[in-house]
C-alpha positions as CSV (number, residue, x, y, z in Angstrom):
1,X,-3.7,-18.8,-2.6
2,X,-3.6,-15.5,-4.9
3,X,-6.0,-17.4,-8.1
4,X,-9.5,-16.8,-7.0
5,X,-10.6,-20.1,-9.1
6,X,-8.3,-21.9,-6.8
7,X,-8.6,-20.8,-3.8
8,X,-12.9,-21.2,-4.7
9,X,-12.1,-25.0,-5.8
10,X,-10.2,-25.9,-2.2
11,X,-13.0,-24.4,-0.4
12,X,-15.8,-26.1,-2.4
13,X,-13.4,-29.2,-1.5
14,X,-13.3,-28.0,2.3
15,X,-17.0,-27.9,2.4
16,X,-17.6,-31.3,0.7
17,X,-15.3,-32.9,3.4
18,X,-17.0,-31.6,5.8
19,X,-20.4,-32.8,4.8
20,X,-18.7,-36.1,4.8
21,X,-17.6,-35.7,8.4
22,X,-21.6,-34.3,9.2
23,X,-23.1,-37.4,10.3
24,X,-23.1,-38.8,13.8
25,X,-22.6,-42.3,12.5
26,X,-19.6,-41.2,10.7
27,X,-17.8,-38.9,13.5
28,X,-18.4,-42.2,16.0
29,X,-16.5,-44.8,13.2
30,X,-13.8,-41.9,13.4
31,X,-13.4,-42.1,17.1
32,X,-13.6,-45.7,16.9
33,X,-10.5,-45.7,14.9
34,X,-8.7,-43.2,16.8
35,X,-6.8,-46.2,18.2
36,X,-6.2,-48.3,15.4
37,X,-7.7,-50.4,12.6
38,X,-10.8,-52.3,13.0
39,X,-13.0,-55.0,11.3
40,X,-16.1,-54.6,10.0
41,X,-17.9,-56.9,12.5
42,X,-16.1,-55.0,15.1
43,X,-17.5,-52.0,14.2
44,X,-21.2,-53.1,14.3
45,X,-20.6,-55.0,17.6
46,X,-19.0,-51.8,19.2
47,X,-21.8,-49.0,17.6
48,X,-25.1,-51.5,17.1
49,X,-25.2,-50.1,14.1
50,X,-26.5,-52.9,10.9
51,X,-23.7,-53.9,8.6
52,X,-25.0,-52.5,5.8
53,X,-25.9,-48.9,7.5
54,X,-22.0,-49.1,8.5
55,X,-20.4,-50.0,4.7
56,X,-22.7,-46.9,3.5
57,X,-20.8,-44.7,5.9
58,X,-17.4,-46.5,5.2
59,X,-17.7,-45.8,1.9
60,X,-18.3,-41.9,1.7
61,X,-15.3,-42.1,4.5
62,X,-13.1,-43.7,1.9
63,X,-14.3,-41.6,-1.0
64,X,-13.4,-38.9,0.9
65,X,-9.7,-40.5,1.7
66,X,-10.4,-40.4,5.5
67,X,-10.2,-44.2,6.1
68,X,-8.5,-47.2,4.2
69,X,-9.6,-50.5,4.2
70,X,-7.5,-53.8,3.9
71,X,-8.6,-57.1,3.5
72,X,-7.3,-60.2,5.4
73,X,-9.0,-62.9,4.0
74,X,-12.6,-62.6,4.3
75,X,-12.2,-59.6,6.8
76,X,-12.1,-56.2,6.2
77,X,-9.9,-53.9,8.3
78,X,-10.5,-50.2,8.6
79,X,-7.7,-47.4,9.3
80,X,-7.7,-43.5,9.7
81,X,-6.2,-42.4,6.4
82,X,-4.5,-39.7,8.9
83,X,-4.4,-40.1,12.5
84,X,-4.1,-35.7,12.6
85,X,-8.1,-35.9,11.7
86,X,-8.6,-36.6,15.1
87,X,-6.5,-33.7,16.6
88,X,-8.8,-31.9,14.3
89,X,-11.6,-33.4,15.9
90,X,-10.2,-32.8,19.4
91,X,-9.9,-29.1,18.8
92,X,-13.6,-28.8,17.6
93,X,-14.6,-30.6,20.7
94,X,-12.8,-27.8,22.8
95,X,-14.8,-25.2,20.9
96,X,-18.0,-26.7,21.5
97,X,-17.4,-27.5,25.1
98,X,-16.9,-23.9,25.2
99,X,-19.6,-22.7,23.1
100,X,-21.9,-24.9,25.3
101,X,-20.7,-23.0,28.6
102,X,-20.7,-20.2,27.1
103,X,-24.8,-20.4,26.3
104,X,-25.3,-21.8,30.1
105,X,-23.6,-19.1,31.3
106,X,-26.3,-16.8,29.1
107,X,-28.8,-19.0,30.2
108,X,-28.1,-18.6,33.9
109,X,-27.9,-14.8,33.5
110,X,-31.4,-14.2,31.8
């Protein structure tokens, strides 16, 4: 990206997806899609979170075009947008596992 405006507005979009992501509640509905869709009530069920906590987190998920919903009736079905946002996630995992050995190691020296 050789325009400085542009390359400035797909950062300022890099960062705002990642404050999307920056929420515990939201990186555990992520891994709960990782292998497929699932409803609503699943969702609570599986992360004892309230209903109402979870659509709050849905929804800056799908404003952010990470998830999709569908409706079946009077369920509501939830889908990773992209299924390459958990590779992503995967590869930050490997660099905090690291960073976290890394500071035991320190720790263990001093």
């Amino acid at each position: 990206m050789s325009d400085p405006g542009r390359r400035d507005e797909f950062y300022a979009l890099h960062a705002h997806l990642c404050r999307a992501l920056a929420h515990p509640t939201r990186l555990l509905i992520i891994e709960e899609l990782r292998d497929g869709p699932r409803a609503v009530g699943e969702l609570v069920e599986r992360l004892g979170h309230r209903q109402s906590n979870l659509s709050q987190h849905l929804a800056i998920l799908r404003e952010q075009r990470l998830v999709t919903a569908r409706r079946e009736g009077s369920t509501v079905y939830y889908a990773l947008r992209d299924p390459r946002v958990t590779q992503a996630f995967d590869l930050l995992r490997e660099v905090l596992r690291q960073v976290l050995r890394e500071g035991e190691r320190l720790a263990v020296a001093n």
